[in-house]
TORKOL-4160 file (C-alpha; in steps of 0.2 Angstrom, whole numbers, padded with zeros to 4 digits, m for minus):
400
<pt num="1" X="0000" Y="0000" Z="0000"/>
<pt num="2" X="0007" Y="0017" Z="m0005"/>
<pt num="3" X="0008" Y="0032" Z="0006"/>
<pt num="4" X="0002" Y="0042" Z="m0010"/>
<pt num="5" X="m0015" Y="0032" Z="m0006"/>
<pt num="6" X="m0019" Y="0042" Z="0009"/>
<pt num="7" X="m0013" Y="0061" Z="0003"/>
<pt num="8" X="m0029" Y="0067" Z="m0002"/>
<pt num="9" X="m0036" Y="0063" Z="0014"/>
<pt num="10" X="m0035" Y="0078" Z="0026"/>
<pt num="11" X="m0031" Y="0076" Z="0043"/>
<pt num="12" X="m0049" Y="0076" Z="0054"/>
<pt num="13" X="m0049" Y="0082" Z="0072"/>
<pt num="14" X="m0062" Y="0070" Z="0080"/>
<pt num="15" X="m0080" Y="0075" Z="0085"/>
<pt num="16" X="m0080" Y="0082" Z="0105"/>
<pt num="17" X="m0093" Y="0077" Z="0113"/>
<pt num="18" X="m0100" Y="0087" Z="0127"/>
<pt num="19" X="m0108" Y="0076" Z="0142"/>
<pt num="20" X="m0114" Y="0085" Z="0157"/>
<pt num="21" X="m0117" Y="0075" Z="0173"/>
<pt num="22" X="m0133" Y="0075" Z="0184"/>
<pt num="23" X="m0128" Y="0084" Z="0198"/>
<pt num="24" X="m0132" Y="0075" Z="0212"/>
<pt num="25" X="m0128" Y="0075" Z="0232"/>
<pt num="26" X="m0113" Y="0063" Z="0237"/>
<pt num="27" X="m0116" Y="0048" Z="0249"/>
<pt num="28" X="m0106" Y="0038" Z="0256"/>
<pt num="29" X="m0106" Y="0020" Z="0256"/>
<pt num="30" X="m0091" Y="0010" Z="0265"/>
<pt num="31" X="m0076" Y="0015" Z="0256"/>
<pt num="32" X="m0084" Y="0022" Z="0240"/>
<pt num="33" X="m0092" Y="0038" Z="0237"/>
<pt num="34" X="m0109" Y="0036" Z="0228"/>
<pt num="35" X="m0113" Y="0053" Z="0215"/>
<pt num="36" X="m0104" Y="0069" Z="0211"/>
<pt num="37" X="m0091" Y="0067" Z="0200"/>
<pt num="38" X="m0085" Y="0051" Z="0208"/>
<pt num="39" X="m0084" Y="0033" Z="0196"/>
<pt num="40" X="m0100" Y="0026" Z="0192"/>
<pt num="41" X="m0099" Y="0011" Z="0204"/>
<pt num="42" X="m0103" Y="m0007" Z="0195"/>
<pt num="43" X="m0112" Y="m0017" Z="0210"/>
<pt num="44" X="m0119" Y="m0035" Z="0209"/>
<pt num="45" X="m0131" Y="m0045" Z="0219"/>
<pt num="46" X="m0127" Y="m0063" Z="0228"/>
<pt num="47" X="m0138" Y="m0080" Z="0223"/>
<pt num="48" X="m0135" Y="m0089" Z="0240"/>
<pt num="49" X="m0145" Y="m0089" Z="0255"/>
<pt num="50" X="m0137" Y="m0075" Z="0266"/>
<pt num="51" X="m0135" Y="m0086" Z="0280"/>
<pt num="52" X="m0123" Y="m0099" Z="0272"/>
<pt num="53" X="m0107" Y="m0088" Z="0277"/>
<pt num="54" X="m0096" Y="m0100" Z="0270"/>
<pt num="55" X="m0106" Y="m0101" Z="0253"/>
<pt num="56" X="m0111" Y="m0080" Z="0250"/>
<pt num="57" X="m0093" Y="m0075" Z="0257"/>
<pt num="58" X="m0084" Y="m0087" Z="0241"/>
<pt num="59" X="m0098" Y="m0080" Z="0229"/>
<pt num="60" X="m0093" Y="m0063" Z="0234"/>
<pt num="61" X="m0074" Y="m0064" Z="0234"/>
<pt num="62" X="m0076" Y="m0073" Z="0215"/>
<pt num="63" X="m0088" Y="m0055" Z="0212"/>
<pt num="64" X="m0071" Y="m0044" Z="0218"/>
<pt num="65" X="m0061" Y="m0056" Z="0207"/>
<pt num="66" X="m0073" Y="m0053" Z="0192"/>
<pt num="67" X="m0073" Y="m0033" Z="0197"/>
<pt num="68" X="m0089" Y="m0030" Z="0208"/>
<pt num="69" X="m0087" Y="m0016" Z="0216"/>
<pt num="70" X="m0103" Y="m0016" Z="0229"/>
<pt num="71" X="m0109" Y="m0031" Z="0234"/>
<pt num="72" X="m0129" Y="m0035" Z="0240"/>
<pt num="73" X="m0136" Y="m0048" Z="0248"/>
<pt num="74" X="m0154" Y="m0052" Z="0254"/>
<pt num="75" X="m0160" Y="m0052" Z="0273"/>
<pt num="76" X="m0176" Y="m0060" Z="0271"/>
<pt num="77" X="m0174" Y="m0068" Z="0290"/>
<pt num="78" X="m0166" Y="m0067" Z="0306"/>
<pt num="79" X="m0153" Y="m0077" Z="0305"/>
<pt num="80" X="m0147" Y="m0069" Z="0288"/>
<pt num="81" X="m0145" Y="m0054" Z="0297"/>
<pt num="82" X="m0138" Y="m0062" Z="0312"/>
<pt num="83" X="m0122" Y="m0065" Z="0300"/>
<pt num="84" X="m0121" Y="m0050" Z="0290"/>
<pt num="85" X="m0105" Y="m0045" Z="0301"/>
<pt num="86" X="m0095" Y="m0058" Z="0300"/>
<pt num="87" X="m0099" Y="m0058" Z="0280"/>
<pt num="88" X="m0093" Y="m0041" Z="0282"/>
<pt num="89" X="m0077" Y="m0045" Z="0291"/>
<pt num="90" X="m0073" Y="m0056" Z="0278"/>
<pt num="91" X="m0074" Y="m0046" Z="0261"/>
<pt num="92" X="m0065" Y="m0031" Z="0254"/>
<pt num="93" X="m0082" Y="m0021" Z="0245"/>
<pt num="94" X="m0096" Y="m0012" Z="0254"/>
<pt num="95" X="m0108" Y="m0023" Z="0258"/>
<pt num="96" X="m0130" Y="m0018" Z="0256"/>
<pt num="97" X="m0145" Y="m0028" Z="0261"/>
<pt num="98" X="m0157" Y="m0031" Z="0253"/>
<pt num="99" X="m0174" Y="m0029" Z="0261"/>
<pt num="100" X="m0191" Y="m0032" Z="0256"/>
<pt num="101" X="m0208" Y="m0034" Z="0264"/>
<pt num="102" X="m0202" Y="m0037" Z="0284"/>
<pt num="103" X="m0197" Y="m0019" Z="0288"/>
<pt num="104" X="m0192" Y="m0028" Z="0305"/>
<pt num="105" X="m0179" Y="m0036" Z="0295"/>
<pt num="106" X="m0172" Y="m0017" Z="0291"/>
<pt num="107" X="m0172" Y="m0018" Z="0309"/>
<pt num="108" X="m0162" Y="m0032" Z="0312"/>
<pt num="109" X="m0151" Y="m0029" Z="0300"/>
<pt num="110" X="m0145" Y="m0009" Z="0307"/>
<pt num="111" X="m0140" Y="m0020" Z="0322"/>
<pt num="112" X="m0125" Y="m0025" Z="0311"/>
<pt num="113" X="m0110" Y="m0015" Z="0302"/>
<pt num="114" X="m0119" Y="m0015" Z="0285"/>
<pt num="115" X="m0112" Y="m0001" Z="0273"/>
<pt num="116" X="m0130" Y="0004" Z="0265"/>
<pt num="117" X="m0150" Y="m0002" Z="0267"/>
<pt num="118" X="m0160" Y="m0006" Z="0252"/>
<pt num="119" X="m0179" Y="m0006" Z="0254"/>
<pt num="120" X="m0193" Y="m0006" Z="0241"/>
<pt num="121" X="m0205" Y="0007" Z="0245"/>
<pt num="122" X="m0220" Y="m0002" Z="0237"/>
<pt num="123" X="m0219" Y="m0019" Z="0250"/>
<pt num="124" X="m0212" Y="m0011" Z="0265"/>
<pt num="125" X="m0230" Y="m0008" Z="0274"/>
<pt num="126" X="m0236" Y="0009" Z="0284"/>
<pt num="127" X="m0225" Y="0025" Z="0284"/>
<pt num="128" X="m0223" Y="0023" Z="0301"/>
<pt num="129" X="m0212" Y="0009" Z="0298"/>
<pt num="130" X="m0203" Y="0016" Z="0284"/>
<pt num="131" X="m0201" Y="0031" Z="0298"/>
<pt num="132" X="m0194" Y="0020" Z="0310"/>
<pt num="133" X="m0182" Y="0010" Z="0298"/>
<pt num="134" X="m0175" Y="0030" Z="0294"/>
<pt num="135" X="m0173" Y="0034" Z="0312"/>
<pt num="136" X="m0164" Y="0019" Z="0315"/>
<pt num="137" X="m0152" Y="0024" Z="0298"/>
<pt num="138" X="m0150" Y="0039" Z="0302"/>
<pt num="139" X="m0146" Y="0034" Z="0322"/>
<pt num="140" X="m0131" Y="0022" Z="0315"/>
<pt num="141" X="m0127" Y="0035" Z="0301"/>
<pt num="142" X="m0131" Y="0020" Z="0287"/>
<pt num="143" X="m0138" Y="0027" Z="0270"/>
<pt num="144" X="m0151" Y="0021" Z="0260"/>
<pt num="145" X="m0158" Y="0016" Z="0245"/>
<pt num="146" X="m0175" Y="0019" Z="0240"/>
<pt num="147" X="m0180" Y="0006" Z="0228"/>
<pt num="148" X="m0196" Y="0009" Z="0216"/>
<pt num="149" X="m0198" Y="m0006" Z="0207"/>
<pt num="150" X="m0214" Y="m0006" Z="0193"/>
<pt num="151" X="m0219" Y="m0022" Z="0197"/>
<pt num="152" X="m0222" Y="m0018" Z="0215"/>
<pt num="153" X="m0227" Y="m0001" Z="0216"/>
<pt num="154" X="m0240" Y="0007" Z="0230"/>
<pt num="155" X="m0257" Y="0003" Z="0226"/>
<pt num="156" X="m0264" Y="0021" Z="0225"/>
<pt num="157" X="m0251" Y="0028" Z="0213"/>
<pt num="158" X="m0258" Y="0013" Z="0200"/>
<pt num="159" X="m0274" Y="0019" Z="0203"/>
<pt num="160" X="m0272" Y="0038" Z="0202"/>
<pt num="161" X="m0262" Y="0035" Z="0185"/>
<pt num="162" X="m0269" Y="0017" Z="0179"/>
<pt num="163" X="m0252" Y="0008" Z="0178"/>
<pt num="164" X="m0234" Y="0008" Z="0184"/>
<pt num="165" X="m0230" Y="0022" Z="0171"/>
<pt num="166" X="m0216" Y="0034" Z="0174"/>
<pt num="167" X="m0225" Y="0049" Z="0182"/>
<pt num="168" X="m0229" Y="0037" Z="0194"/>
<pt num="169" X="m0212" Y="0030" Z="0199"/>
<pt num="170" X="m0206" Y="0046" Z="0202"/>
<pt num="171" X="m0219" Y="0050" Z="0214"/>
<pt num="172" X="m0217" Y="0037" Z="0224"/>
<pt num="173" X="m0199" Y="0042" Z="0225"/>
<pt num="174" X="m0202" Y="0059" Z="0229"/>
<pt num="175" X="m0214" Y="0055" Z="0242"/>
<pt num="176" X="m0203" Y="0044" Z="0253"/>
<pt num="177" X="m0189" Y="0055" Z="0249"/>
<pt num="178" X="m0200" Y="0070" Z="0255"/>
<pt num="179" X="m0203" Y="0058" Z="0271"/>
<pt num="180" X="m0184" Y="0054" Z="0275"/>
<pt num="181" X="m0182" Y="0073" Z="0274"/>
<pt num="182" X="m0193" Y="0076" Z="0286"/>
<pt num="183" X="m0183" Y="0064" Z="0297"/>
<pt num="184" X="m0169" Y="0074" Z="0294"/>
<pt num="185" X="m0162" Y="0059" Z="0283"/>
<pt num="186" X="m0154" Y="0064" Z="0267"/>
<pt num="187" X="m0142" Y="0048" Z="0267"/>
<pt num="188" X="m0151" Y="0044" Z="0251"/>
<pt num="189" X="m0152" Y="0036" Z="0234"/>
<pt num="190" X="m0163" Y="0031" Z="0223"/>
<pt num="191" X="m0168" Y="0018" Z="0208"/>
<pt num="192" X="m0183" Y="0017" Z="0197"/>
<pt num="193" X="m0183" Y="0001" Z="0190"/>
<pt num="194" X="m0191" Y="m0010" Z="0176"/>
<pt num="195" X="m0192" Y="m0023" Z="0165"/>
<pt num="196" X="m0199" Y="m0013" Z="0151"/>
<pt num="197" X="m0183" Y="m0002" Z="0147"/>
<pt num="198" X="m0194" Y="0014" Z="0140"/>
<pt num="199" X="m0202" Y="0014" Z="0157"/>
<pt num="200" X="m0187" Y="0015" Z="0164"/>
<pt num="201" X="m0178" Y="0028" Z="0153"/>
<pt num="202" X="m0192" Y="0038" Z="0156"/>
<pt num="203" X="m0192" Y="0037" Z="0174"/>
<pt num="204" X="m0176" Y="0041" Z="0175"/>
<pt num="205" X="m0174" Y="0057" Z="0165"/>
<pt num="206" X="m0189" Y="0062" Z="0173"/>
<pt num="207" X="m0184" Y="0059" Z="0191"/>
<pt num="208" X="m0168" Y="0069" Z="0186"/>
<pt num="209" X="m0177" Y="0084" Z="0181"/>
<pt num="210" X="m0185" Y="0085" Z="0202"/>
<pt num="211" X="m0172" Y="0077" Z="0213"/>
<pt num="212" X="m0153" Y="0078" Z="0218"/>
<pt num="213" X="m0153" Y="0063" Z="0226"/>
<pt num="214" X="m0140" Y="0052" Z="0217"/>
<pt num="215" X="m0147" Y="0035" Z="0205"/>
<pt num="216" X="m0143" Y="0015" Z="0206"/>
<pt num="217" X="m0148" Y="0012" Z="0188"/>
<pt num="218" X="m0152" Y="m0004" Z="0181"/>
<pt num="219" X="m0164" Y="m0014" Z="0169"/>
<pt num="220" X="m0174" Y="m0028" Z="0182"/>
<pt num="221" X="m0177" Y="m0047" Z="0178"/>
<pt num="222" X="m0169" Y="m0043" Z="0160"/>
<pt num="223" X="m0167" Y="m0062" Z="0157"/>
<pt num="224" X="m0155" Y="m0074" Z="0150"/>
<pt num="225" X="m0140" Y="m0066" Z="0139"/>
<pt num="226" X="m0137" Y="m0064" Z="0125"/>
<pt num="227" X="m0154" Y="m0057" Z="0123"/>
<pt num="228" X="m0154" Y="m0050" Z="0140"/>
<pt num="229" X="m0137" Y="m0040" Z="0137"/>
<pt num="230" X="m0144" Y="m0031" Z="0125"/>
<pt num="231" X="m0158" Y="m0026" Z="0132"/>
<pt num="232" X="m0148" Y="m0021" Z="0148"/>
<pt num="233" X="m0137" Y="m0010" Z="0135"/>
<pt num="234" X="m0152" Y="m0003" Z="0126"/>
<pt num="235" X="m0160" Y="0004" Z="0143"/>
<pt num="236" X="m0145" Y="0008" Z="0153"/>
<pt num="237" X="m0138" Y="0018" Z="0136"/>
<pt num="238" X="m0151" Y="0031" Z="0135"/>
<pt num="239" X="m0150" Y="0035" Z="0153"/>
<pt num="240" X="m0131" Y="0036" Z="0157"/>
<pt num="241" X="m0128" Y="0047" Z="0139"/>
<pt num="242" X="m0139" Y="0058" Z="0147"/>
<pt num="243" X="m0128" Y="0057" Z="0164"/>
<pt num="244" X="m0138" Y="0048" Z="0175"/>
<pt num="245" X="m0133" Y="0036" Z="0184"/>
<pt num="246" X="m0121" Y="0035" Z="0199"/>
<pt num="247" X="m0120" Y="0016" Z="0202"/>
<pt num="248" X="m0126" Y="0003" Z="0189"/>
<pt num="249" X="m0130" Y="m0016" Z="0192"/>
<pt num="250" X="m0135" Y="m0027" Z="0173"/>
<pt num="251" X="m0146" Y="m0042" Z="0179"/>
<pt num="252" X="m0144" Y="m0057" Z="0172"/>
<pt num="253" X="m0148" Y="m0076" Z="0172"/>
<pt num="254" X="m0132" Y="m0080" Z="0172"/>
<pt num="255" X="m0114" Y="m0082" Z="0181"/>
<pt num="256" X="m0111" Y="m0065" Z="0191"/>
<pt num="257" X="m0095" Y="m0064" Z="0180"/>
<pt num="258" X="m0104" Y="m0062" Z="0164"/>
<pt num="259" X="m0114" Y="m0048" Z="0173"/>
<pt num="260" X="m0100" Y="m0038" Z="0179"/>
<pt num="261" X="m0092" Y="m0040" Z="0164"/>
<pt num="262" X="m0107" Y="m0035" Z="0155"/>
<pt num="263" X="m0110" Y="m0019" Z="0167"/>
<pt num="264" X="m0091" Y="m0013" Z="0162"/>
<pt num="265" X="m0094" Y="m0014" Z="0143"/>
<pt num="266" X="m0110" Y="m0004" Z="0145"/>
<pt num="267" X="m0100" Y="0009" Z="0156"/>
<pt num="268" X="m0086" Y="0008" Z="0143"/>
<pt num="269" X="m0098" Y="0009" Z="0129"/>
<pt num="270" X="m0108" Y="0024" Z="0133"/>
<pt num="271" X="m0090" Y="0031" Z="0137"/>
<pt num="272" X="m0096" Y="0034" Z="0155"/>
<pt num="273" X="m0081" Y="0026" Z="0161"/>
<pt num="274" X="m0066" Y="0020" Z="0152"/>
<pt num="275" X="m0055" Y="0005" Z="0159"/>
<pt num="276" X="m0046" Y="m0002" Z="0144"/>
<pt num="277" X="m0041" Y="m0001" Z="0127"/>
<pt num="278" X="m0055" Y="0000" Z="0115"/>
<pt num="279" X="m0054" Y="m0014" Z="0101"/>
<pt num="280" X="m0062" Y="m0006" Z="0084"/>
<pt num="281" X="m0062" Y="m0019" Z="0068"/>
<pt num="282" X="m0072" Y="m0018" Z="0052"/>
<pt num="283" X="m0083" Y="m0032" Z="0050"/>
<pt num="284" X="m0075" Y="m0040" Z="0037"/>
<pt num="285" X="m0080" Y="m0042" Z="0019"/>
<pt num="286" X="m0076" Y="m0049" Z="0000"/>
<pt num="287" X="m0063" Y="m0034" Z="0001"/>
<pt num="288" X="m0051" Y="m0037" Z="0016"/>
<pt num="289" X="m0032" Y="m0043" Z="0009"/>
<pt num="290" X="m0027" Y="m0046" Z="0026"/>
<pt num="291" X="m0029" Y="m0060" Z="0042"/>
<pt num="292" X="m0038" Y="m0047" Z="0053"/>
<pt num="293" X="m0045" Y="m0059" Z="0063"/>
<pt num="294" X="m0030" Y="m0068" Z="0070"/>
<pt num="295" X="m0023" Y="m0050" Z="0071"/>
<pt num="296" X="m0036" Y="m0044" Z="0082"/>
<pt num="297" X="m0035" Y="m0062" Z="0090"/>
<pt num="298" X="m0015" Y="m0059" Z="0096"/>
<pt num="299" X="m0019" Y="m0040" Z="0099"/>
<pt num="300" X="m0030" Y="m0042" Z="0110"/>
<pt num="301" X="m0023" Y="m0056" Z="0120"/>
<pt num="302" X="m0005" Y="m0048" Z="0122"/>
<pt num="303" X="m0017" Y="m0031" Z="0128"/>
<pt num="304" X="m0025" Y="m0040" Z="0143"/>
<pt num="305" X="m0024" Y="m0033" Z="0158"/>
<pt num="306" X="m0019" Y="m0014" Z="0152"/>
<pt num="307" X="m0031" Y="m0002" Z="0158"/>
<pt num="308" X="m0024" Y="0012" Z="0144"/>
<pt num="309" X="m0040" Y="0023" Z="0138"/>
<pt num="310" X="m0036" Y="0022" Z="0119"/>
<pt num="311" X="m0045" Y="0020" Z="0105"/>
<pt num="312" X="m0039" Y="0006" Z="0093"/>
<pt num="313" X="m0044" Y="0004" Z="0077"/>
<pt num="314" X="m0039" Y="m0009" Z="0065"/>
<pt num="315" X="m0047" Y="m0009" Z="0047"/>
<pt num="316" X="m0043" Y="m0022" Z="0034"/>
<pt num="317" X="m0047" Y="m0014" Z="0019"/>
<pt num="318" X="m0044" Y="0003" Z="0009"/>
<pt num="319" X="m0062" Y="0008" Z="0007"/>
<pt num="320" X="m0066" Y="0016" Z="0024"/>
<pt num="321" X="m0049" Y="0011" Z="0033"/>
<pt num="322" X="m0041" Y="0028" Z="0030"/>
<pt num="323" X="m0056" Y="0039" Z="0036"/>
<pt num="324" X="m0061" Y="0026" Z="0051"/>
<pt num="325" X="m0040" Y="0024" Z="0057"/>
<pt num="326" X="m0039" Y="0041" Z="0058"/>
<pt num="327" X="m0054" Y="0044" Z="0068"/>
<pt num="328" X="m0046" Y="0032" Z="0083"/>
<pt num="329" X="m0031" Y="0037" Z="0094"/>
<pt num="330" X="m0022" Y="0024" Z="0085"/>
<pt num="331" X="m0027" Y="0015" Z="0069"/>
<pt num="332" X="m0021" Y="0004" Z="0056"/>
<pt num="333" X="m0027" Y="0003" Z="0037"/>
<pt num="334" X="m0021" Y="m0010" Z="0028"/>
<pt num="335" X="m0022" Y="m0020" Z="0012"/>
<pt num="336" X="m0012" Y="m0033" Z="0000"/>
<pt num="337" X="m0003" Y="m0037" Z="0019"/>
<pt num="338" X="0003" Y="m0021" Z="0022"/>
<pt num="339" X="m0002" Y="m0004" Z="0029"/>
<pt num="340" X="0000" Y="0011" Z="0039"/>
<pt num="341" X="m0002" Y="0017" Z="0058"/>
<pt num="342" X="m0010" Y="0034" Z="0060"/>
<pt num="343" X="m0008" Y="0042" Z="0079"/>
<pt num="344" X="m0021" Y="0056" Z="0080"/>
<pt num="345" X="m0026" Y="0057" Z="0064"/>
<pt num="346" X="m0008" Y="0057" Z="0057"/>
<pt num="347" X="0003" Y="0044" Z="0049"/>
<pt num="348" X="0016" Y="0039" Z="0060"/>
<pt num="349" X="0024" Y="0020" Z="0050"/>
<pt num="350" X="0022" Y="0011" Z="0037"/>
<pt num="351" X="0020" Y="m0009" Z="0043"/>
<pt num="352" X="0020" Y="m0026" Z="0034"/>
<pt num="353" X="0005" Y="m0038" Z="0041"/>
<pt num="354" X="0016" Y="m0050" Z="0051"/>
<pt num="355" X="0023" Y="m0034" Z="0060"/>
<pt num="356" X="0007" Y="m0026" Z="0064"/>
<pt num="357" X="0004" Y="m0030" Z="0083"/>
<pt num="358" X="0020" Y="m0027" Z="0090"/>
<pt num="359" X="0020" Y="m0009" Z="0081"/>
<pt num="360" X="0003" Y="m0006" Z="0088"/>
<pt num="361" X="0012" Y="m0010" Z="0105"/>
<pt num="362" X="0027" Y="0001" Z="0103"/>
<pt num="363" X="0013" Y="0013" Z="0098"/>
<pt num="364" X="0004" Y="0010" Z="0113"/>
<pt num="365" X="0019" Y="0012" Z="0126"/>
<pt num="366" X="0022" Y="0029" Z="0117"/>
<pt num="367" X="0004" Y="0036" Z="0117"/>
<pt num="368" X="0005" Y="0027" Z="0136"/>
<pt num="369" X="0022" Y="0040" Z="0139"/>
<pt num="370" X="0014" Y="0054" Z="0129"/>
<pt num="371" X="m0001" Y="0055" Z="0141"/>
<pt num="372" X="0006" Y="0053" Z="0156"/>
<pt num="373" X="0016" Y="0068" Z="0154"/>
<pt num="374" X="0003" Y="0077" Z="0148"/>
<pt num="375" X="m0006" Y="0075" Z="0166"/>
<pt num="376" X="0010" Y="0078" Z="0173"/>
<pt num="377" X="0011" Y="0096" Z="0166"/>
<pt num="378" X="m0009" Y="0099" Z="0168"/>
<pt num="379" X="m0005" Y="0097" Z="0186"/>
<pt num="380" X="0008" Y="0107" Z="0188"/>
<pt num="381" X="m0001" Y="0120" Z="0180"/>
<pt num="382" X="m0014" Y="0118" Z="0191"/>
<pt num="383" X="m0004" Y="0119" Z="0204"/>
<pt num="384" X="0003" Y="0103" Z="0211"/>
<pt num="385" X="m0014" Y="0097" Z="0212"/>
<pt num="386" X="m0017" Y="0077" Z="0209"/>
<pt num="387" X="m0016" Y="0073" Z="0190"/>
<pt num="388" X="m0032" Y="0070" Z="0184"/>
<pt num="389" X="m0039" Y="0052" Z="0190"/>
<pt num="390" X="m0052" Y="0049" Z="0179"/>
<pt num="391" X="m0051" Y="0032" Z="0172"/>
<pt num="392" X="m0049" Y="0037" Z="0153"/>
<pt num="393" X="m0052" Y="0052" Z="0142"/>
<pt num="394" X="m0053" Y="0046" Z="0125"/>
<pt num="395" X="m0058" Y="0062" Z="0117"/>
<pt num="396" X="m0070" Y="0066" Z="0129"/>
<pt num="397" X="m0071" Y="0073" Z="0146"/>
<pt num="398" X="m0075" Y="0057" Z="0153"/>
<pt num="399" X="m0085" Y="0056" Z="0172"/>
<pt num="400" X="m0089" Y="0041" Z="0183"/>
């Protein structure tokens, strides 16, 4: 491939986008701070029964593994909540629980060093028990996550609006948020959660527009992947491109791995938060004149594990190849078993197909240098202040 392929093409700066964040209170949870400008945290849920210490505490250590972040189990009885410290002692995430009908359960459970309380409004019972769950919270300094769910909201919020329809989810927020006000409890976050995923869009943005109170976002009883991935992906999207969202759980019927995994490439995605090289390759067609699918096979292996935000592209054709490389942070378009490596929209080296991937990696190490001493100098000039720790930028301000 000559050089005298790409001359024509002028150099593209890429498209900014502008994201602004919710703003929402911070609250803390354990070691993590939920809202702000802190990481949108990925969080999961145990499958055991909570008072099988030896059983949840291994299922949650193989979640840290995996890359959970918050960890929540269910107290459906006394004696799950009579081991929610020693479950505690034993992992290294902020542990929740998980509450629903049994308020005395909420109880119980405050008794113990618990990081945060989830309850669901619409199953609790009476105010005057959701009251006294919020005095004891706010007595052991515990936050709390109120937790509308469609499929179990209050009885007269389906009558006044005919079904679980978003107006109505965010009503029954603001009421028991207006209640744990009134408590003096502001300790709070808040979910609106459904299976249909314009519900819960809707809910969401709509919720954002009355409340500063920050989100646990997530799609409910999505299903089995990979349908249920995608769904997850397709509600979660809309909501966290609008900057929403402050933790994120993706349910699945599957190994908690795959949800956690799934949660990150959703984050990743959206651009929300960025943890690792992104991995861009044309589909493939009657036109490629090169192996790019053992190329991306070794690239991607010999990348794992590296947490650089760049944005990789590697084309395998001379139709779109030029434009899409030089749209990456580091691209390669190639044909007839050679090519060329642009770096921000510029041609750095011409490569043979065999020596693709290790000039990616040099390329990488150097982009790798390049941006480390760029934070270096940003934080001198901001006066010795901590370089930015934001994980990845891309080209975008990336938050969460």
């Amino acid at each position: 491939m000559a050089a005298s392929e790409f001359k024509e093409i002028k150099t593209r700066m890429p498209y900014q986008h502008t994201f602004t964040r919710h703003k929402t209170r911070e609250v803390r949870v354990g070691d993590k701070i939920v809202g702000g400008q802190h990481p949108i945290w990925v969080q999961s849920m145990t499958t055991t029964y909570t008072h099988d210490v030896e059983g949840t505490v291994a299922e949650i250590l193989r979640m840290e593994e995996a890359g959970c972040e918050i960890v929540r189990v269910t107290v459906p009885k006394a004696k799950d909540a009579a081991v929610l410290g020693e479950i505690k002692r034993r992992i290294h995430v902020p542990l929740i629980c998980d509450i629903h009908f049994d308020y005395k359960m909420a109880l119980a459970a405050l008794d113990h060093p618990v990081d945060k309380i989830r309850i669901n409004p619409g199953n609790i019972g009476s105010y005057d028990r959701y009251r006294q769950v919020i005095r004891k919270a706010k007595d052991k300094g515990v936050p709390m996550r109120i937790g509308v769910n469609a499929g179990s909201l209050e009885r007269d919020l389906v009558e006044k609006h005919g079904f679980p329809c978003p107006p109505a989810m965010v009503e029954s927020a603001l009421r028991y948020i207006e209640i744990a006000e009134s408590e003096g409890y502001r300790d709070l976050i808040v979910s609106l959660k459904s299976s249909d995923i314009v519900t819960a869009v809707e809910s969401y943005r709509l919720y954002a527009k009355q409340a500063d109170y920050p989100t646990h976002i997530g799609i409910t009883e999505a299903g089995q992947p990979p349908y249920a991935v995608t769904k997850s992906a397709c509600g979660l999207a809309p909501i966290l491109l609008e900057g929403i969202g402050d933790t994120i759980r993706v349910s699945l019927l599957a190994p908690k791995e795959v949800e956690i995994q799934a949660a990150f490439d959703i984050l990743q995605a959206t651009q929300r938060r960025v943890r690792k090289p992104e991995l861009i390759a044309c589909p493939t067609c009657g036109r490629i004149e090169i192996n790019l699918e053992d190329l991306m096979k070794e690239l991607k292996a010999r990348l794992g594990g590296r947490k650089t935000a760049v944005k990789i592209s590697v084309l395998g054709c001379i139709v779109n190849g030029p434009g899409e490389a030089r749209e990456a942070d580091l691209g390669i378009a190639a044909g007839n078993g050679k090519g060329v490596i642009f770096k921000r929209g510029e041609i750095v080296r011409h490569v043979q197909e065999s020596e693709m991937v290790d000039a990616l990696l040099e390329e990488i190490a150097i982009w790798e240098k390049e941006e480390a001493e760029k934070d270096g100098n940003q934080a001198i000039a901001n006066g010795n202040r901590d370089p930015d720790k934001q994980e990845g930028k891309l080209h975008l301000p990336v938050v969460g």
